[in-house]
Rosetta silent file (secondary structure, phi, psi, omega in degrees, C-alpha in Angstrom):
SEQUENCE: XXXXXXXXXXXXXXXXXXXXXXXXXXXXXXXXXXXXXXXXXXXXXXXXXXXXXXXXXXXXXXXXXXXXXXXXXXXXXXXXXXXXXXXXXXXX
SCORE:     score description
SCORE:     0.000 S_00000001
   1 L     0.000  123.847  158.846  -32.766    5.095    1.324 S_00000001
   2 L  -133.483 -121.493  171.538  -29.231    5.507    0.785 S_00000001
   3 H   -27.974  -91.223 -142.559  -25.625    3.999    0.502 S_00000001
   4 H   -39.875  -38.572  166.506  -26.316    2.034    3.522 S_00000001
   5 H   -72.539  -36.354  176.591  -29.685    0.741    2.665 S_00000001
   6 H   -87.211  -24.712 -176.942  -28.726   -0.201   -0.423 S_00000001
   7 H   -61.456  -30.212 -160.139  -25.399   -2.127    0.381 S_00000001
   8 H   -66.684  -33.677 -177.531  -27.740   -3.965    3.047 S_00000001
   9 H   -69.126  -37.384  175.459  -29.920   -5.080    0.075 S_00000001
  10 H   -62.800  -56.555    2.294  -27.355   -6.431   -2.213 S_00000001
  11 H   143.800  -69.950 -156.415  -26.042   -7.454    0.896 S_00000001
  12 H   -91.155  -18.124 -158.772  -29.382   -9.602    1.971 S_00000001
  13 H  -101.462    8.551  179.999  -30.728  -10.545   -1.976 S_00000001
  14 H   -83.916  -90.096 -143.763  -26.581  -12.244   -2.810 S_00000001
  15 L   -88.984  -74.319 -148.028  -25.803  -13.870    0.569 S_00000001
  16 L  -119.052   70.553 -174.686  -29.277  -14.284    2.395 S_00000001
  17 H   -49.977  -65.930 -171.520  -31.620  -14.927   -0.587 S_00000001
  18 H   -53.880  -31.867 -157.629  -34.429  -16.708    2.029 S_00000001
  19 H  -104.542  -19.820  168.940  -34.499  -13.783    4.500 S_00000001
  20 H   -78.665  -10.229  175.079  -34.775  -11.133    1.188 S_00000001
  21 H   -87.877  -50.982  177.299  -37.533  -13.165    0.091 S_00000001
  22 H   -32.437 -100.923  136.385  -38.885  -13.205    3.630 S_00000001
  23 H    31.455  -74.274  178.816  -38.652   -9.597    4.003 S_00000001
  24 H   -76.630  -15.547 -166.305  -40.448   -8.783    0.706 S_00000001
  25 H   -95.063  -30.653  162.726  -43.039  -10.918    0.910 S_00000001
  26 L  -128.878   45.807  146.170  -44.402   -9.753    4.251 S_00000001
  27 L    91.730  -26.688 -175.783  -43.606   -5.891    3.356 S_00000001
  28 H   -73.687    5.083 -168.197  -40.859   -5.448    5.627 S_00000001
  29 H   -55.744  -87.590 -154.437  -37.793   -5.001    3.085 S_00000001
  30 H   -44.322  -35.503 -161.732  -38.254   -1.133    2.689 S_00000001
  31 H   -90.687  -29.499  178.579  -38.768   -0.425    6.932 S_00000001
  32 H   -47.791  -64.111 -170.123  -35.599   -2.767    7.205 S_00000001
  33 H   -69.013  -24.561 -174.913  -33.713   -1.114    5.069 S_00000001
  34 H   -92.618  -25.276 -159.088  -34.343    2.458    6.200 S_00000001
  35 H  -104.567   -2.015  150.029  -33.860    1.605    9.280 S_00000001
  36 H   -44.853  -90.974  179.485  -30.336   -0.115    8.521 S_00000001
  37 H   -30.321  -72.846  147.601  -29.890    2.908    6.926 S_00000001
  38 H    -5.115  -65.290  167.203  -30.343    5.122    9.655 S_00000001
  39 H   -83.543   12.073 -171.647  -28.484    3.618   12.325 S_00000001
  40 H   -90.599  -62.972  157.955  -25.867    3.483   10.179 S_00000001
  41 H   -21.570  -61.044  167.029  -25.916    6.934    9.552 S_00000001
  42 H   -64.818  -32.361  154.076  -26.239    7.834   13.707 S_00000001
  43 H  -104.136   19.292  165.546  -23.158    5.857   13.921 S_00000001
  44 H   -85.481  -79.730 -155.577  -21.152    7.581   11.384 S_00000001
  45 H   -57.579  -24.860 -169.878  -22.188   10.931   13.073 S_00000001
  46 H   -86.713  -13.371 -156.750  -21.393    9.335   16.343 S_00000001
  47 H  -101.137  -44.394 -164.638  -18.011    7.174   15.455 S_00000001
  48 H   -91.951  -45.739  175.809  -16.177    9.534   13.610 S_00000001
  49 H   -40.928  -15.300 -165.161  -15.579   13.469   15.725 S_00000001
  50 H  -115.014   12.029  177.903  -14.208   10.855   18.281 S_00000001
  51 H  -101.545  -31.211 -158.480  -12.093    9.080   15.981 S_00000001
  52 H   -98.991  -92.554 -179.725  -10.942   12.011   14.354 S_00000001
  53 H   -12.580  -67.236  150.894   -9.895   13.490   18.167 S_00000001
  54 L   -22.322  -29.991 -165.270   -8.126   10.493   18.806 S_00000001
  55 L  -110.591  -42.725  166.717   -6.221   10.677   15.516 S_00000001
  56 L    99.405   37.832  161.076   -5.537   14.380   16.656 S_00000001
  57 L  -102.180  140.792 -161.622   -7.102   15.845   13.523 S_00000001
  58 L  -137.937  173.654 -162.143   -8.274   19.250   14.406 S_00000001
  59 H   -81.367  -31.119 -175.099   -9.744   22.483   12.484 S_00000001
  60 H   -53.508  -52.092 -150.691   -5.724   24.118   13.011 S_00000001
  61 H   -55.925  -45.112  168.389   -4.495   20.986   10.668 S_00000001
  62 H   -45.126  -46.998 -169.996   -7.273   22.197    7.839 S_00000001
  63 H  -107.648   13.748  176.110   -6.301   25.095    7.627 S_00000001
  64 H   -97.327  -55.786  160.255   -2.146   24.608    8.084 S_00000001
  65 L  -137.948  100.135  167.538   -2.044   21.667    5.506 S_00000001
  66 H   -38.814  -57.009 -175.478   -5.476   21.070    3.856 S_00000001
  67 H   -49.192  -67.089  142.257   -3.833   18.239    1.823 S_00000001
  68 H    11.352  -83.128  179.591   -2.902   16.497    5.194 S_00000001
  69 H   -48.742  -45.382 -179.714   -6.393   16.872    6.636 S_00000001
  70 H   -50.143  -65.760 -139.133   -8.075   15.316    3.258 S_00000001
  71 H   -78.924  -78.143 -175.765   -5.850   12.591    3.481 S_00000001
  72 H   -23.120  -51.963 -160.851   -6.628   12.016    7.349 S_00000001
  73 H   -81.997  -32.045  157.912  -10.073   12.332    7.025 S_00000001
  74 H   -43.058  -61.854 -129.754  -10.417    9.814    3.520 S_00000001
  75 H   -82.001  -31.474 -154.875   -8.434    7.407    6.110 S_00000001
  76 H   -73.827  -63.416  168.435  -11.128    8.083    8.893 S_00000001
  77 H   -44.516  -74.650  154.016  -13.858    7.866    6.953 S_00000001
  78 H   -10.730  -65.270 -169.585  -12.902    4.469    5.563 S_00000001
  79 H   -71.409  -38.497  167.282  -12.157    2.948    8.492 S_00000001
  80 H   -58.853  -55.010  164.798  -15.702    4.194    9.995 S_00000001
  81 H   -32.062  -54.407 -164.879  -17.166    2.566    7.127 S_00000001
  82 H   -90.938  -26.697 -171.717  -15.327   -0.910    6.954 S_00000001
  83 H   -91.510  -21.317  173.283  -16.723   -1.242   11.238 S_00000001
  84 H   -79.378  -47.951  177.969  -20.401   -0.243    9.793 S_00000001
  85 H   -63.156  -29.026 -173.011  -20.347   -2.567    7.303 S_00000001
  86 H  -116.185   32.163  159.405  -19.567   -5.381    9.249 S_00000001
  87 H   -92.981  -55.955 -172.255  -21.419   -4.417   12.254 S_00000001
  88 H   -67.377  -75.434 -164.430  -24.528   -2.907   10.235 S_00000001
  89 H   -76.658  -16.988 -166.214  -24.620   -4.596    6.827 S_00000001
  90 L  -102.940  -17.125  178.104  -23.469   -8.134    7.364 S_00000001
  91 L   -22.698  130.257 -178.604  -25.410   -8.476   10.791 S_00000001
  92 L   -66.798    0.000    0.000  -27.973  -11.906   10.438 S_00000001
């Protein structure tokens, strides 16, 4: 399990204390959580090349201004992030 699986636990044992008890108590926390995890992941690899196309950052811009590209890609990255969390992690 990683980032994603873990924000969803802080995430479920803060805000939805009854369904993290639920969860652990009949085993399903860990299978939850991976699987959280997971699709989070598949929609990271899938959300961002077409965000980054859209944004018109390309392999030329890496290697014409690196800094540039960094910057873009931080912003991208972010942004992918903030629609996973509150698609992914805050989901009931």
């Amino acid at each position: 399990m990683t980032l994603y699986g873990r924000m969803r636990q802080h995430y479920l044992k803060e805000h939805r204390p009854g369904l993290y008890s639920s969860l652990i108590l009949s085993e399903k926390l860990y299978p939850h959580l991976l699987e959280i995890d997971r699709a989070a992941r598949e929609r990271m690899d899938a959300m961002l090349p077409r965000m980054m196309e859209a944004a018109g950052v390309i392999e030329e811009l890496k290697d014409h201004d690196p800094m540039r590209w960094v910057g873009l890609m931080n912003t991208l990255k972010a942004q992918v992030e903030e629609i996973l969390y509150s698609e992914l992690i805050l989901e009931n």
